[in-house]
FILO-643902 format. One record per residue: x, z, y of N, C-alpha, C, O in turn; residue number from 1; residue in one letter. Coordinates in steps of 0.02 Angstrom, whole numbers, plus 50000, padded with zeros to 5 digits. Each point is the difference from the previous one (the first is absolute). Layout:
N
<nu X nw Z nv Y cau X caw Z cav Y cu X cw Z cv Y ou X ow Z ov Y k NUM r A>
...
***
This chain:
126
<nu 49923 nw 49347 nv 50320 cau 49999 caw 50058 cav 50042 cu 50064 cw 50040 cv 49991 ou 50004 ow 50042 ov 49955 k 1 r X>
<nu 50050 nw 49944 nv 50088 cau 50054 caw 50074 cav 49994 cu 49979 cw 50037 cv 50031 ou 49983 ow 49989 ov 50058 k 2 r X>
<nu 50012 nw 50084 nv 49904 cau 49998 caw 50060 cav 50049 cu 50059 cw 50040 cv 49980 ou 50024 ow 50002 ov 49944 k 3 r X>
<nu 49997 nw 50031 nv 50115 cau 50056 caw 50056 cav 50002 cu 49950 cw 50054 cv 50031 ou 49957 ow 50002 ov 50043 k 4 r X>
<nu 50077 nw 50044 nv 49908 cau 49990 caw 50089 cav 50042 cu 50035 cw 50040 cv 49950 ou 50011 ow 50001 ov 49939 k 5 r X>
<nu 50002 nw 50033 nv 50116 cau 50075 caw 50062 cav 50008 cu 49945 cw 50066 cv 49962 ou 49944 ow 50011 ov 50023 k 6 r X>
<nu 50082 nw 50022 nv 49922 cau 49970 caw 50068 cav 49964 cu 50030 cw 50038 cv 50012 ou 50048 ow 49984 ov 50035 k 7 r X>
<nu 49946 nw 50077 nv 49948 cau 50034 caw 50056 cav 49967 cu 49956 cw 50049 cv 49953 ou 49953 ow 50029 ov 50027 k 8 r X>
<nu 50059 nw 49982 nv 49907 cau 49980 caw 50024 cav 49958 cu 50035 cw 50057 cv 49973 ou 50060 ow 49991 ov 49989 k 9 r X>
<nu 49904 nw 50089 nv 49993 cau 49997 caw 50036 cav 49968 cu 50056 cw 49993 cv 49929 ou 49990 ow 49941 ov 49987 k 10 r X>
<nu 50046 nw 50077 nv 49977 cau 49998 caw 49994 cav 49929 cu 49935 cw 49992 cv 49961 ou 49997 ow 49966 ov 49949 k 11 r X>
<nu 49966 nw 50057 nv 50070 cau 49948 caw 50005 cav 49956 cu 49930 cw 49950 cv 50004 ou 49953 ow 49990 ov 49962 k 12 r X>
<nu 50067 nw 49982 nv 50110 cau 49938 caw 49955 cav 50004 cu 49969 cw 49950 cv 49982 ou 50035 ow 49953 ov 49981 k 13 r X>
<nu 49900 nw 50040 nv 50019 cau 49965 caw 49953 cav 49944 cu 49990 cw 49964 cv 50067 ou 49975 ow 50030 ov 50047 k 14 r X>
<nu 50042 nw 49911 nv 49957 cau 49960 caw 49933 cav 50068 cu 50023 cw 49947 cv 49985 ou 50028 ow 49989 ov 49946 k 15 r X>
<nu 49965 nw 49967 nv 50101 cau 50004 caw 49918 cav 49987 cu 49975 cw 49965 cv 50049 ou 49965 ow 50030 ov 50042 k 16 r X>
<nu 50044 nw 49911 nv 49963 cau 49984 caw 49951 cav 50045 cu 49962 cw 49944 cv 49953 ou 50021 ow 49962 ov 49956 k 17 r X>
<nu 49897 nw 50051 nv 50082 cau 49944 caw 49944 cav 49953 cu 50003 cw 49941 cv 50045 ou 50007 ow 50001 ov 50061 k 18 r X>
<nu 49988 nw 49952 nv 49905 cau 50004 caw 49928 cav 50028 cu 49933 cw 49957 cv 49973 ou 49981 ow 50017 ov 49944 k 19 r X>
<nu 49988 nw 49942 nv 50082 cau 49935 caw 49945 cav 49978 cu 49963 cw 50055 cv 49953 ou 49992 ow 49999 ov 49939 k 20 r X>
<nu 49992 nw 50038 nv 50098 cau 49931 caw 50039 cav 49966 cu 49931 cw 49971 cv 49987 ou 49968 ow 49979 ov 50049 k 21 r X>
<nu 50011 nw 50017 nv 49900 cau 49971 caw 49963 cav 49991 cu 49902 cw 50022 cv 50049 ou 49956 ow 49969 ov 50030 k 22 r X>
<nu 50061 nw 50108 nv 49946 cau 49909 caw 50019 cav 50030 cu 50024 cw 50060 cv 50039 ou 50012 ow 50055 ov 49976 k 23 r X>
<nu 49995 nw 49925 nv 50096 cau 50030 caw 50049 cav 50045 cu 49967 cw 50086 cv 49979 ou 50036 ow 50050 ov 49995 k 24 r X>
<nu 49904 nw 49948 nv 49998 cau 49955 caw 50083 cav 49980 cu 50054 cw 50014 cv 49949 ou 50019 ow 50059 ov 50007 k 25 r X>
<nu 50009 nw 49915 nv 49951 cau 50025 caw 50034 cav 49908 cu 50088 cw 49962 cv 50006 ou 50019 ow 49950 ov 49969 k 26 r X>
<nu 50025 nw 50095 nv 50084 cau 50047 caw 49973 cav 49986 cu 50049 cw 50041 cv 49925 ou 49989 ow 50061 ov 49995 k 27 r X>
<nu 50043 nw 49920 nv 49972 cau 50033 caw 50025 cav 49948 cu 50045 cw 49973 cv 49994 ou 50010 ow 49956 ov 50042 k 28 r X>
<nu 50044 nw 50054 nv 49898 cau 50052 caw 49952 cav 49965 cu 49962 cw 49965 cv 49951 ou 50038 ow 49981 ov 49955 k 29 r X>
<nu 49907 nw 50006 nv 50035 cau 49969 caw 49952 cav 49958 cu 49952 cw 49955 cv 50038 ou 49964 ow 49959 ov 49972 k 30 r X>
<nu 50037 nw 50046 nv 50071 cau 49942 caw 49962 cav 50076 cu 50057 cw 49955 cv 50033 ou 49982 ow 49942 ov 50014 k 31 r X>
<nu 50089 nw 50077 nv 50003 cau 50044 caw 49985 cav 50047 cu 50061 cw 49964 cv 49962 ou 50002 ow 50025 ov 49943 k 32 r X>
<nu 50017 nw 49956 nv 50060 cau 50104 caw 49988 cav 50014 cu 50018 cw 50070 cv 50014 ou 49978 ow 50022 ov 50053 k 33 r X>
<nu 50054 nw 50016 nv 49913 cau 50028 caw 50074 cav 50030 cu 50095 cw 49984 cv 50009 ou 50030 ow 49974 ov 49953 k 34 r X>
<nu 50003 nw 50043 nv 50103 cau 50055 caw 50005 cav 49971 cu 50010 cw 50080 cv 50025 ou 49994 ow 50028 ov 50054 k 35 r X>
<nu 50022 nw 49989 nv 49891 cau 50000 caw 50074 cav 49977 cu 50073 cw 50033 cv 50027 ou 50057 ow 49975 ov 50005 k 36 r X>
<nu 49911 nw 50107 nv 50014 cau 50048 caw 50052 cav 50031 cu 49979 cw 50040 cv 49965 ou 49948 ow 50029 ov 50016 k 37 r X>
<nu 50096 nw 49992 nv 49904 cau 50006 caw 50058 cav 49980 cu 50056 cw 50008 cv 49949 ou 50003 ow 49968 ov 49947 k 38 r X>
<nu 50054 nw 50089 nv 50080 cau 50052 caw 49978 cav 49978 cu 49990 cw 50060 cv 49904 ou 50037 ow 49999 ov 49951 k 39 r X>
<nu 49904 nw 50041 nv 50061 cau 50005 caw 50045 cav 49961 cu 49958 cw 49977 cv 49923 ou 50004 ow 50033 ov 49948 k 40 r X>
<nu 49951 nw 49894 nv 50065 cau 49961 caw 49969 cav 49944 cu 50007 cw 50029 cv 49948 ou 50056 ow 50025 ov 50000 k 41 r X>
<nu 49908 nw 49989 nv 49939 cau 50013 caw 50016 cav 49944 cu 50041 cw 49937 cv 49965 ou 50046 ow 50013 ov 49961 k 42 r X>
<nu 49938 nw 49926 nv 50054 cau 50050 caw 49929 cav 49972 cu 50033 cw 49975 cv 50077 ou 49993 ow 49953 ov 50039 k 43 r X>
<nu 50034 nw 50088 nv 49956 cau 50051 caw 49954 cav 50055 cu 49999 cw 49929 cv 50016 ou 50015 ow 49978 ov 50055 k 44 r X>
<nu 49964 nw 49981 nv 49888 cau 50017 caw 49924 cav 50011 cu 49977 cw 49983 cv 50041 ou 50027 ow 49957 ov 50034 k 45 r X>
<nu 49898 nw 50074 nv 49986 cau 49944 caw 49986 cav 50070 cu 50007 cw 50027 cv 50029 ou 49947 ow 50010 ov 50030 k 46 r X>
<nu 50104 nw 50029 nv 49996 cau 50024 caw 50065 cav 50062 cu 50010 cw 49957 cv 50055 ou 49979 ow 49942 ov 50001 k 47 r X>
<nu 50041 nw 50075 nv 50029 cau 50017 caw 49983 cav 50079 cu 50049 cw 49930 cv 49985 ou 50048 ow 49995 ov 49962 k 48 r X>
<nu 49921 nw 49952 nv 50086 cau 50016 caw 49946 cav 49995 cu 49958 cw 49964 cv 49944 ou 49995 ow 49943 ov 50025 k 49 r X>
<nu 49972 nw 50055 nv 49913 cau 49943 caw 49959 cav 49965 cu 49972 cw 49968 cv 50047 ou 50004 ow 50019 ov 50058 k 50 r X>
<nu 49957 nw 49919 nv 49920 cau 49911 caw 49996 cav 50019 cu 49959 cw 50026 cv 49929 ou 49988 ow 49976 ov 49945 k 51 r X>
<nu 49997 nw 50086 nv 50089 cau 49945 caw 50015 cav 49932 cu 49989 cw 49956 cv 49978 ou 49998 ow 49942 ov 50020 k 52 r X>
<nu 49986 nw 50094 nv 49911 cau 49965 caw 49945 cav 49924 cu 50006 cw 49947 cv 50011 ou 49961 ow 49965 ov 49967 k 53 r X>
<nu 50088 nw 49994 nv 50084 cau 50021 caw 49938 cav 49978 cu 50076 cw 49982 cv 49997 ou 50002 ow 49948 ov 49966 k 54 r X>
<nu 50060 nw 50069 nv 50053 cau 50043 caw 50026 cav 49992 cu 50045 cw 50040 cv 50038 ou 50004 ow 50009 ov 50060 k 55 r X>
<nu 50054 nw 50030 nv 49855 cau 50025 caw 50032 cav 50010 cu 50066 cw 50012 cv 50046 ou 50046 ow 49959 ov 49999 k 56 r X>
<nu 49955 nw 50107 nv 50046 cau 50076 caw 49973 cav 50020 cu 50081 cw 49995 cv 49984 ou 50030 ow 50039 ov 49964 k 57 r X>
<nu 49994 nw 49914 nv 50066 cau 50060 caw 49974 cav 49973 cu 50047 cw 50006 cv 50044 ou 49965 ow 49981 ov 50048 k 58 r X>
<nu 50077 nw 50027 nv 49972 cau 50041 caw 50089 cav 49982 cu 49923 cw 50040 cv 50020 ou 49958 ow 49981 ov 50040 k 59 r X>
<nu 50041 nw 50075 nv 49921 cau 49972 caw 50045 cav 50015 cu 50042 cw 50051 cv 50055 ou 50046 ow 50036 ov 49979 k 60 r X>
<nu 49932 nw 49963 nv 50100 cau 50037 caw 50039 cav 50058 cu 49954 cw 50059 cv 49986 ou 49955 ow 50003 ov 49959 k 61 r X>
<nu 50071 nw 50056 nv 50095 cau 49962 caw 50065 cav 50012 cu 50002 cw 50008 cv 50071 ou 50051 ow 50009 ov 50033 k 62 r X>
<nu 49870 nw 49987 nv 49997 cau 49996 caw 50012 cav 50082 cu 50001 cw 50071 cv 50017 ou 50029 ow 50011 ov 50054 k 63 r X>
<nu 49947 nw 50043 nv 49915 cau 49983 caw 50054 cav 49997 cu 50064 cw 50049 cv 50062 ou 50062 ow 49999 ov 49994 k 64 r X>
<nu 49915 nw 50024 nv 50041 cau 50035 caw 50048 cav 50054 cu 50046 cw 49939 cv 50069 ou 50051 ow 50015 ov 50031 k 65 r X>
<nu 49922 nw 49942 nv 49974 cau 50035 caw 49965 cav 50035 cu 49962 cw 49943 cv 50026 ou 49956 ow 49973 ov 49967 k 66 r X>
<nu 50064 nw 50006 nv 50102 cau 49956 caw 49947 cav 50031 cu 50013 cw 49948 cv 49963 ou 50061 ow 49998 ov 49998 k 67 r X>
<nu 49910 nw 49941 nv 49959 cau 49992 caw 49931 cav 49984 cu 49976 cw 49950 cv 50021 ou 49977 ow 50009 ov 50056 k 68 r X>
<nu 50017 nw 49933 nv 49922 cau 49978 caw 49937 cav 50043 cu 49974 cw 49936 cv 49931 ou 50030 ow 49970 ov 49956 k 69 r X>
<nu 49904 nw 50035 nv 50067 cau 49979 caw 49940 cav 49936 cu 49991 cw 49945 cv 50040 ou 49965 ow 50009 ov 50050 k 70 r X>
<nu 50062 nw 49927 nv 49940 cau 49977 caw 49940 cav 50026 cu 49962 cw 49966 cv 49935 ou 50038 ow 49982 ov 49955 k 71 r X>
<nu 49893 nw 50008 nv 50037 cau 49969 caw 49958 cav 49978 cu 49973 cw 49937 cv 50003 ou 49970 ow 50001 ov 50054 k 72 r X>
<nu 50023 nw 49951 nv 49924 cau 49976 caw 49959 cav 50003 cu 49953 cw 49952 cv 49950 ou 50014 ow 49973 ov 49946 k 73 r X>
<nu 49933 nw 50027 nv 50086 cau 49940 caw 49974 cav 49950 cu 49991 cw 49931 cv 50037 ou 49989 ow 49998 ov 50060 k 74 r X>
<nu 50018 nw 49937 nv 49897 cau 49996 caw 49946 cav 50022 cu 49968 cw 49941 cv 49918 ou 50035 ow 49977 ov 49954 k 75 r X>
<nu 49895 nw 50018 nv 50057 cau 49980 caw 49948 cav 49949 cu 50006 cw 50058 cv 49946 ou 49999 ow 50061 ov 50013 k 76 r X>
<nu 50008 nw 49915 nv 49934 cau 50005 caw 50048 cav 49942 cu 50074 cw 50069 cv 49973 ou 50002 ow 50041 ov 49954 k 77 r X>
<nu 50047 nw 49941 nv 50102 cau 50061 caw 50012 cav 49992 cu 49975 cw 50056 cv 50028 ou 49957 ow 49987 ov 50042 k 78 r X>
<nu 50061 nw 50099 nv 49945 cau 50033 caw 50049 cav 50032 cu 50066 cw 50029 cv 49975 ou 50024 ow 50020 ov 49947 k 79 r X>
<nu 49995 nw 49970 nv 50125 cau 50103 caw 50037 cav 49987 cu 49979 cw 50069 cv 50028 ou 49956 ow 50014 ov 50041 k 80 r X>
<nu 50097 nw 50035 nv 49918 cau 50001 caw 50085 cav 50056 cu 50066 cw 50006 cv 49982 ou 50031 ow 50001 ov 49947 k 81 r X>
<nu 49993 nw 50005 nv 50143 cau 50070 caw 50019 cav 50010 cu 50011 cw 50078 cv 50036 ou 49985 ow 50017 ov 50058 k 82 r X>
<nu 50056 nw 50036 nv 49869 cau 50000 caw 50045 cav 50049 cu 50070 cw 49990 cv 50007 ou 50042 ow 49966 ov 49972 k 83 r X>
<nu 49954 nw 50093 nv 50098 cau 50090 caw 49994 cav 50038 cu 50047 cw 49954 cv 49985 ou 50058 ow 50007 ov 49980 k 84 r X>
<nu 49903 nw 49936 nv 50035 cau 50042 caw 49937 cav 49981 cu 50005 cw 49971 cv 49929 ou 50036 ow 49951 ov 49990 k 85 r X>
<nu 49930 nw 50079 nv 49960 cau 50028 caw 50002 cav 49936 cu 49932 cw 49970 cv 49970 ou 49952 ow 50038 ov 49990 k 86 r X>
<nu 50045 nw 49893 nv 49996 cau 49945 caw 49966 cav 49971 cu 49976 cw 50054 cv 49924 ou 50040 ow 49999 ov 49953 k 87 r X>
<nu 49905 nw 50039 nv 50040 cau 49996 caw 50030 cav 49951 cu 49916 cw 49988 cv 49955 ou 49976 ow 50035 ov 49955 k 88 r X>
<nu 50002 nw 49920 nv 50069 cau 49939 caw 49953 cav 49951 cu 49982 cw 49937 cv 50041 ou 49987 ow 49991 ov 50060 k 89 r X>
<nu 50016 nw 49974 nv 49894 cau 49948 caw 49929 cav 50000 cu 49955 cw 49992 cv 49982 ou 49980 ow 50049 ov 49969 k 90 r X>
<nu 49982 nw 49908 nv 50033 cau 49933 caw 49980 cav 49948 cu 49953 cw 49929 cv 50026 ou 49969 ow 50000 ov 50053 k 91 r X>
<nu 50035 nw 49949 nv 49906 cau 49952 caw 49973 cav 50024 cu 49917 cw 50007 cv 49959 ou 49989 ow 49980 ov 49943 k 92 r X>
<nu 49971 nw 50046 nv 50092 cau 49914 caw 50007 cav 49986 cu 49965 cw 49988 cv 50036 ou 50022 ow 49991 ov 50057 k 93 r X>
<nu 49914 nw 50003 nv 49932 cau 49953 caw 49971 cav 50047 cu 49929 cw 50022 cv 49989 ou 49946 ow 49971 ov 50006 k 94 r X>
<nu 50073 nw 50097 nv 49972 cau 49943 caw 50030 cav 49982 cu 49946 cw 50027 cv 50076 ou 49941 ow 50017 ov 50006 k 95 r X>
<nu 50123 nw 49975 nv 50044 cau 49945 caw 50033 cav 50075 cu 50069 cw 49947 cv 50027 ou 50061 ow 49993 ov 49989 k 96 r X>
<nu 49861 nw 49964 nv 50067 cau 50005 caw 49951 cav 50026 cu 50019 cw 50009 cv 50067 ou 50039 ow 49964 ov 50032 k 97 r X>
<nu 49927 nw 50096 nv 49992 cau 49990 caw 50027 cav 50082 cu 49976 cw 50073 cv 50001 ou 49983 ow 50039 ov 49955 k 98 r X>
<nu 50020 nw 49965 nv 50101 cau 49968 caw 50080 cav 49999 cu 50047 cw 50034 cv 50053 ou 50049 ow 49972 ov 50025 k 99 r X>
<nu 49930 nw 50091 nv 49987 cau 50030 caw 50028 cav 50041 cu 50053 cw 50060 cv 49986 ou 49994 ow 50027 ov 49945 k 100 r X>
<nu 50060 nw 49999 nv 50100 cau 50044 caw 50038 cav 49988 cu 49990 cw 50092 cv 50004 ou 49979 ow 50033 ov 50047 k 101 r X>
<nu 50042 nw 49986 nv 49893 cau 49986 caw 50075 cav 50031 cu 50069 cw 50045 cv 49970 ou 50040 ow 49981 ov 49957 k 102 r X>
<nu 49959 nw 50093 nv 50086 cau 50057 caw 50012 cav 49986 cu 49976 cw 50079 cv 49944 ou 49961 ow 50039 ov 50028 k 103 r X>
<nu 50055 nw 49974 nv 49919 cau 49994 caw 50054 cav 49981 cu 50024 cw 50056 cv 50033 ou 50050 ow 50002 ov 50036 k 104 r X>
<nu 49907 nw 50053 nv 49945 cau 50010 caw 50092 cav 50024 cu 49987 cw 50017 cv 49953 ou 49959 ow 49970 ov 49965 k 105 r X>
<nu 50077 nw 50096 nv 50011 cau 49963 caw 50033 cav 49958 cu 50030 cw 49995 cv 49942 ou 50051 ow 49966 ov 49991 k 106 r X>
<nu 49909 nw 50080 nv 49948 cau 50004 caw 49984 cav 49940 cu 49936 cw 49974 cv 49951 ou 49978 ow 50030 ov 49951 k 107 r X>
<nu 50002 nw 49912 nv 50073 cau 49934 caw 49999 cav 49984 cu 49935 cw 50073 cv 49969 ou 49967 ow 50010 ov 49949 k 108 r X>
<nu 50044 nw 50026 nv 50118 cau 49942 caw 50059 cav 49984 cu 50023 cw 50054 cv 49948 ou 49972 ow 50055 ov 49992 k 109 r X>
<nu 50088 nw 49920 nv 49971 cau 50017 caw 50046 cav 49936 cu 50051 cw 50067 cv 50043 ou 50004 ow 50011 ov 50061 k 110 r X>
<nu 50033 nw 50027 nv 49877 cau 50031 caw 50044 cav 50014 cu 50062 cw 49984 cv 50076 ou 50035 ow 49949 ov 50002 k 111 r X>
<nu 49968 nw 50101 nv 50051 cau 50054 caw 50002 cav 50057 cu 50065 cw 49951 cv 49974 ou 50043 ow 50015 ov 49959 k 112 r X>
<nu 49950 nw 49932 nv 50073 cau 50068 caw 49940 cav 49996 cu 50017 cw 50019 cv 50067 ou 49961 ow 50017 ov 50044 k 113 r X>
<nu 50117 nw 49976 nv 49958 cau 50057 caw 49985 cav 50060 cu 49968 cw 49957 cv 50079 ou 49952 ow 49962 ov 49997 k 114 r X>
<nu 50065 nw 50045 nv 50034 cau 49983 caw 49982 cav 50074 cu 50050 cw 49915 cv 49990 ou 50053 ow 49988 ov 49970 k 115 r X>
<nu 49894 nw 49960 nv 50073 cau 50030 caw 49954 cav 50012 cu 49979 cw 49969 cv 50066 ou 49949 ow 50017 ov 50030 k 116 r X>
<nu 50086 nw 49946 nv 49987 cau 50005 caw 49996 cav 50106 cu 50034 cw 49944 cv 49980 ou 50045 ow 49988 ov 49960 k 117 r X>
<nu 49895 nw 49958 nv 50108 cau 50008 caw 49920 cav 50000 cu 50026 cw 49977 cv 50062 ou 49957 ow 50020 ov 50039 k 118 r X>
<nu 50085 nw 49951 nv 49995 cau 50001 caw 49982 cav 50077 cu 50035 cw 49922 cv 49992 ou 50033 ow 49979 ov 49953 k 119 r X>
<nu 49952 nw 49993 nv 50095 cau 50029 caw 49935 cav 50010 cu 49961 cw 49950 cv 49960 ou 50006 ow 49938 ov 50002 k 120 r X>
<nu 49964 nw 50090 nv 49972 cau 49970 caw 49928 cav 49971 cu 49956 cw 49921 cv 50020 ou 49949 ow 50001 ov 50034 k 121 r X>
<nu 50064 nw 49972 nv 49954 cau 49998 caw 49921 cav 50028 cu 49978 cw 49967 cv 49949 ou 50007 ow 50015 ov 49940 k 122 r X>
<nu 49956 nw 49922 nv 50093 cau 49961 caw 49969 cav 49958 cu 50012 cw 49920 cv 50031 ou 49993 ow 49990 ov 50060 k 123 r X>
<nu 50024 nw 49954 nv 49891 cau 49994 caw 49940 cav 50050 cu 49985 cw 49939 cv 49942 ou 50034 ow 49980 ov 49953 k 124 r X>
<nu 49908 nw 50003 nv 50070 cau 49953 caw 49938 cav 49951 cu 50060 cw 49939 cv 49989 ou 50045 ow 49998 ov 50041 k 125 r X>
<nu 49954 nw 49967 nv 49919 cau 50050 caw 49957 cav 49967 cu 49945 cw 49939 cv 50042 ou 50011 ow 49940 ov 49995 k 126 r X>
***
């Protein structure tokens, strides 16, 4: 599955793009593939550009105040996340097989996080 979509994020915003969720009702970064939008993390290594808790990113970029562009791709066990061109995690796992895509809002319910805005996004089955 490559998907592209165009962001723009807050400094401060907590979001991400979930991929093969596993139980559509309970999506999370522990349910999903997350590749993560937050440039402010307390460990940076999983900031913007990671796949949560499975890896870290490499260069670590900063999307924060400016339109970006993640092309992902989930194919078999392999996920790549490319931001603005800039390959910044790999991973091969196979912990979620299938499932469906969702886009984070918000700060999961906790204290006021930064505004983030999705457009263009595309989706096309391998």
């Amino acid at each position: 599955m490559p998907l592209l979509a165009e962001f723009w994020a807050d400094l401060n915003a907590n979001s991400g793009i979930y991929m093969r969720c596993a139980n559509p009702a309970v999506i999370t970064d522990k349910s999903c593939y997350e590749a993560n939008i937050y440039d402010e993390r307390a460990d940076p290594s999983f900031g913007t550009g990671a796949i949560q808790h499975i890896t870290k990113a490499n260069p670590m970029l900063k999307a924060g105040g400016k339109w970006s562009t993640y092309e992902i791709t989930v194919k078999g066990p392999q996920v790549t996340v490319v931001l603005n061109g800039t390959k910044t995690a790999e991973a091969t796992d196979s912990k979620f097989a299938s499932g469906p895509v969702a886009l984070q809002f918000g700060n999961h319910g906790k204290a006021p996080g930064g505004a983030i805005k999705f457009r263009k996004v595309q989706i096309k089955p391998l």
